[in-house]
C-alpha positions as CSV (number, residue, x, y, z in Angstrom):
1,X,12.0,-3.4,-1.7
2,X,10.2,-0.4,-3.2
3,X,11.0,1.7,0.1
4,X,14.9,0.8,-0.1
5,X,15.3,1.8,-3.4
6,X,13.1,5.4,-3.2
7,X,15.4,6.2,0.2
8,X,18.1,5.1,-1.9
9,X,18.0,7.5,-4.9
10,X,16.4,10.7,-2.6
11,X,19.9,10.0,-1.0
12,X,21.8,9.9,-4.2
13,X,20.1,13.1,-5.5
14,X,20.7,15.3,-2.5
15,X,24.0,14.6,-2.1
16,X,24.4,15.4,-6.0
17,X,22.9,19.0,-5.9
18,X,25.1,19.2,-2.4
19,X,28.3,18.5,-4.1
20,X,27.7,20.3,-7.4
21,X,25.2,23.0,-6.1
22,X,26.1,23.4,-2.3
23,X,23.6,23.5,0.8
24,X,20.6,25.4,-0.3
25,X,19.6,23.7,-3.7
26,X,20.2,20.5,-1.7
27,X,18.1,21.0,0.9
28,X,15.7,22.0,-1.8
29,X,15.9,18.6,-3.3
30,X,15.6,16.9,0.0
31,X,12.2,18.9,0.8
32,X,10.9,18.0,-2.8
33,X,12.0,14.3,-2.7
34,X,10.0,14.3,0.9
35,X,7.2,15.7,-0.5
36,X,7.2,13.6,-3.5
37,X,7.4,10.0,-1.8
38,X,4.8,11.3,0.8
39,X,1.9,11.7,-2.1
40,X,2.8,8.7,-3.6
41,X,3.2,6.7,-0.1
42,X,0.3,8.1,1.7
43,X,-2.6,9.3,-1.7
44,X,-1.2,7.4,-4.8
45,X,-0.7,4.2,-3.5
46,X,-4.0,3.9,-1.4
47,X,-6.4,4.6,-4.6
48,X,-4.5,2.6,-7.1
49,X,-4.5,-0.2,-4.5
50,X,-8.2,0.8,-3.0
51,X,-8.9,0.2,-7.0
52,X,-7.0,-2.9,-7.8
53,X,-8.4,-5.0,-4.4
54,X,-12.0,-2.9,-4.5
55,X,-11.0,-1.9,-0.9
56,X,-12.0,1.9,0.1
57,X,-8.8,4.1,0.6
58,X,-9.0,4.7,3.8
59,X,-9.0,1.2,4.6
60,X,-6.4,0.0,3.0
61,X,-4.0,3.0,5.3
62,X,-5.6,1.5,8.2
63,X,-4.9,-2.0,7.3
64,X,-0.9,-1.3,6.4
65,X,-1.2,0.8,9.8
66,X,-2.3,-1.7,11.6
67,X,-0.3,-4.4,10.2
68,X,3.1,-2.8,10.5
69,X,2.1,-2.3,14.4
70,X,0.9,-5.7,15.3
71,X,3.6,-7.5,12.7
72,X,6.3,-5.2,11.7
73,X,7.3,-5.6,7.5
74,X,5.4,-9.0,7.3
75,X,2.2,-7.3,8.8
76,X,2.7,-4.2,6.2
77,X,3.7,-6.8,3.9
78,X,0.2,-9.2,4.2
79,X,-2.0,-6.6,5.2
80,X,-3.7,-6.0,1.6
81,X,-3.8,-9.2,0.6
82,X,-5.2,-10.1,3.7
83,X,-8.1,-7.5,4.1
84,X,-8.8,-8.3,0.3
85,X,-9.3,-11.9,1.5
86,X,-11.9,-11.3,4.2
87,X,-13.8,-8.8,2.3
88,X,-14.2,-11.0,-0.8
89,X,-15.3,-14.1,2.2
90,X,-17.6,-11.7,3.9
91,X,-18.8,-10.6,0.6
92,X,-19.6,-14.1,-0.7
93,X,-21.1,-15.3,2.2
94,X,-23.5,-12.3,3.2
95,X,-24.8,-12.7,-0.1
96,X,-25.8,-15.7,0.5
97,X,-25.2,-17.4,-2.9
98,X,-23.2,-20.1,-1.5
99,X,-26.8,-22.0,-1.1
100,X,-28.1,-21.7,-4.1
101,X,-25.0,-23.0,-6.3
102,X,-26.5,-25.8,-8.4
103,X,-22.9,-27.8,-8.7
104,X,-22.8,-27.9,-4.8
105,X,-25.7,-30.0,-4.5
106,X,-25.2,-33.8,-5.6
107,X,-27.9,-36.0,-6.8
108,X,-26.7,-39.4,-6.0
């Protein structure tokens, strides 16, 4: 998993600049890493997904939000896909085009 495998080398990078540079740069590090996997967990990953799924932002937060509260990793997990999937289904059928499709009606 993506989140396993950020934690995973911030851990290995702070305890490098602790060995080699002592307390302060470490703690440095730590901050930056923080900061760094917060913009790309919470501002990057929103509009690239927002843009791949045509979902606003702030919906897909709220959808990985609520997921990971009602579901745990599985919620987080189908949350996306999931809202993608309505929004396309609510999309379709608002529109209305659904009745119209020449292929849909038979002539027998």
């Amino acid at each position: 998993m993506p989140i396993v495998g950020a934690t995973v080398a911030a851990a290995l990078a702070v305890l490098i600049a602790l060995v080699y540079e002592g307390p302060v740069i470490a703690l440095v590090m730590l901050i930056i890493v923080l900061v760094v996997q917060q913009i790309e967990g919470q501002i990057l990953q929103p509009l690239v997904m927002g843009a791949a799924v045509r979902i606003h932002p702030l919906a897909i937060v709220l959808a990985v939000a609520a997921g990971g509260y009602l579901a745990g990793i599985p919620g987080v997990l189908f949350a996306v896909p999931a809202v993608a999937f309505v929004n396309v289904a609510v999309t379709y059928l608002a529109a209305g085009k659904w009745r119209f499709d020449p292929q849909a009606q038979s002539v027998a």
